[in-house]
RODO-426533 format. One line per 3 residues: number of its first residue (from 1); for each residue x, y negated, z of N, C-alpha, C. Coordinates in steps of 0.001 Angstrom, whole numbers, padded with zeros to 6 digits. Last residue first. Layout:
# residues N
NUM) X Y Z X Y Z X Y Z  ...
//
This chain:
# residues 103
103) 048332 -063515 -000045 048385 -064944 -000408 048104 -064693 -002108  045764 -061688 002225 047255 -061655 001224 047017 -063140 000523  043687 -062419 003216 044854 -062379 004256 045922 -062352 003397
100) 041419 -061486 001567 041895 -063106 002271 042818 -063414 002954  041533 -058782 001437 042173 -059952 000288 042945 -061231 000671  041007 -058232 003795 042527 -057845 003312 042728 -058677 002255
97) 038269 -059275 004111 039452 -059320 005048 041002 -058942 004816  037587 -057567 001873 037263 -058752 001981 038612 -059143 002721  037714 -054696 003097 038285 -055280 002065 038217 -056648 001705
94) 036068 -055159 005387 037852 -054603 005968 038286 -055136 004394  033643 -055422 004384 033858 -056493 004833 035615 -056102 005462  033185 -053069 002951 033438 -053763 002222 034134 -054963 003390
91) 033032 -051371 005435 034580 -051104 004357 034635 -052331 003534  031200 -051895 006182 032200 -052524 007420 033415 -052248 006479  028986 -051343 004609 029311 -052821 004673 030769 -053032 005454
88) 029576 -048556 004743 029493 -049185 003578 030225 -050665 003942  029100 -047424 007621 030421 -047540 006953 030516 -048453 005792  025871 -047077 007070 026396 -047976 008017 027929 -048267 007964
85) 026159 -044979 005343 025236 -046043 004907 025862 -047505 006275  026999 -043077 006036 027801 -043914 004573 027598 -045091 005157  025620 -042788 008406 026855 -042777 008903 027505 -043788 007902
82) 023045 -041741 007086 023022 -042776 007959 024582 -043533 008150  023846 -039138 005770 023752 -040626 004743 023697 -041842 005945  024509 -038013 008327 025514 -038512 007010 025282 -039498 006378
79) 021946 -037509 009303 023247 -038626 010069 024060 -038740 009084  020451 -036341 006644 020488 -037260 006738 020922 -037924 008073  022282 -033538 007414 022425 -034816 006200 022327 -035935 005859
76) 021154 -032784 009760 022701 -033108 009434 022861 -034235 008589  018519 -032333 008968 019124 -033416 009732 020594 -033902 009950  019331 -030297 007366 018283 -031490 006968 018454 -032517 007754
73) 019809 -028630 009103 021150 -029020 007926 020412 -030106 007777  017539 -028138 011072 018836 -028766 011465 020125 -029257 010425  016103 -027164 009113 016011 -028556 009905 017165 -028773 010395
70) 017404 -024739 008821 017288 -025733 007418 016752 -027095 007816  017253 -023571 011169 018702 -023615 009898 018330 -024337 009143  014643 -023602 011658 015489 -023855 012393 017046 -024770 012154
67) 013877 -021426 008970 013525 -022710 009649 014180 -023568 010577  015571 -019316 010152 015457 -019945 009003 014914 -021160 009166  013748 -018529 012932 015819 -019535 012922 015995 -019730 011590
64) 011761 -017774 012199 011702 -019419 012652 013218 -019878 012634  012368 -015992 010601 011899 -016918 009958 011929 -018161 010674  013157 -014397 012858 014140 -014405 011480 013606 -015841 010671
61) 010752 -014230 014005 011821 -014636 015076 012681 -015096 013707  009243 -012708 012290 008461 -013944 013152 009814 -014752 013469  010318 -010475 012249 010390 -010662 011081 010285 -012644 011525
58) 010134 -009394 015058 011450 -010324 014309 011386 -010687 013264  007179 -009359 015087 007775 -010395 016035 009565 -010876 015073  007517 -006927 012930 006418 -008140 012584 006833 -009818 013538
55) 008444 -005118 014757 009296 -005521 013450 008527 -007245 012813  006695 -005342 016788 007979 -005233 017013 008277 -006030 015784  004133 -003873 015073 004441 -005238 016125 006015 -005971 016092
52) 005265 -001512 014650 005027 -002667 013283 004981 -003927 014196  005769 -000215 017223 006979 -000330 016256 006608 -001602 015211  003219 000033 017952 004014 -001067 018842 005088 -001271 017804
49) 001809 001545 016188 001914 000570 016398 002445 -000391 016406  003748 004005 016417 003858 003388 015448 003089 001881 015277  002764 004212 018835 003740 004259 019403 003762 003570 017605
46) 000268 005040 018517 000082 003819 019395 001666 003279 019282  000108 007510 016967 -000443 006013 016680 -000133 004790 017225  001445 008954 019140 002168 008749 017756 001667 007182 017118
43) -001063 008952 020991 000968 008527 021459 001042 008028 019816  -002751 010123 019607 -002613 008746 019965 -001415 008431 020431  -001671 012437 018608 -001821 012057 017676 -002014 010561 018355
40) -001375 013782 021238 -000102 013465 020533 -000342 012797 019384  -003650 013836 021994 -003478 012793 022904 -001903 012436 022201  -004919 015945 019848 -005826 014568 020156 -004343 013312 021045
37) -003447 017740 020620 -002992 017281 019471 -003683 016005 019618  -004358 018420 023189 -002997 017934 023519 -002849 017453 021983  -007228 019313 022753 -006791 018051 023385 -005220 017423 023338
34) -006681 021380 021382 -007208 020414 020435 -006944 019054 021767  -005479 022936 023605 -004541 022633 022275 -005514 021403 021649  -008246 023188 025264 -006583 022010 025633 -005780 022498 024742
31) -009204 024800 023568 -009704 022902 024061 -008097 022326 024508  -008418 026663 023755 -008291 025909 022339 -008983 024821 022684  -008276 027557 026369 -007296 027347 025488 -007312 026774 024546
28) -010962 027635 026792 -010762 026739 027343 -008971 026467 026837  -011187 029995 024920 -011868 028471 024560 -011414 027870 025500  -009978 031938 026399 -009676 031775 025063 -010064 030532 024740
25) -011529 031949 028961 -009883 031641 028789 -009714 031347 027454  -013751 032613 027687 -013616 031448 028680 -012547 031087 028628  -012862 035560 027090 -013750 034427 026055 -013550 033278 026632
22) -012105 036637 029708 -011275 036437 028569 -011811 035025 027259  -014737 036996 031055 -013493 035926 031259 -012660 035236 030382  -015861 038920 028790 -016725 037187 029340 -015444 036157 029734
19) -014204 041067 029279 -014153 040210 028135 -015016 038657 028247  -015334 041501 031841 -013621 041230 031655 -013704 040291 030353  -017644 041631 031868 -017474 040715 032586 -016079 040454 032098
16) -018646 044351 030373 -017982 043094 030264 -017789 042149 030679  -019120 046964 031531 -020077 045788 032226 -019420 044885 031344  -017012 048837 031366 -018552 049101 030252 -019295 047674 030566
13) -013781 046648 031172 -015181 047666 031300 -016306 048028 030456  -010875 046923 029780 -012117 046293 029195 -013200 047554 030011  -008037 046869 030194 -009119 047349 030845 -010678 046832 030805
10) -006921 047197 027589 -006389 048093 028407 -007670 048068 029504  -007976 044425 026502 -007893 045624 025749 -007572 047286 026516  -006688 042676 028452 -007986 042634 028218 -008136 044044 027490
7) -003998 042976 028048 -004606 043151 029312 -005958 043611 029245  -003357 041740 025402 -003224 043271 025195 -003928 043875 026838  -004377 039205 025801 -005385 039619 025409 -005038 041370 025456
4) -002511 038485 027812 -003585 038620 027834 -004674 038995 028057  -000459 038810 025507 -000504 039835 027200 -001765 039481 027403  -001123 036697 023949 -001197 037974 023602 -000988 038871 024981
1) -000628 034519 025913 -001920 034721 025319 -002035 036145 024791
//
């Protein structure tokens, strides 16, 4: 950009057509800088996006295997109490059976 413009300065006619170009070049330069910040500022957006998504899905994912973890102990527990609960009578009736067998 500075060669350029030191170009422009070295042969600037009396007609300006040179500097007309130059002006054209200069703005069509600061369009495509304001465009390339425009399209780095949507990358960036889009890209911090996807990142909260992301974190938001495992946060999603963390909670359902919490969940998951606590149905499944929940069910653990209660085959346990099921398990006492069906052991109960067959211990009492093995003790029964041992009395009646000793003299």
């Amino acid at each position: 950009m500075v060669k350029l413009y030191a170009k422009y300065q070295k042969s600037q006619g009396p007609d300006g057509k040179l500097q007309g170009e130059v002006s054209r070049l200069m703005e069509a330069l600061q369009m495509m800088k304001r465009r390339v910040r425009i399209y780095a500022r949507k990358y960036r957006d889009a890209k911090e996006k996807a990142l909260r998504a992301e974190a938001e899905h495992l946060k999603d994912l963390e909670l359902a295997r919490r969940d998951a973890a606590a149905s499944a102990a929940a069910q653990a527990e209660a085959n346990y109490q099921e398990l006492l609960a069906a052991i109960g009578p067959l211990r009492e009736n093995e003790k029964q059976a041992e009395a009646e067998s000793q003299p």
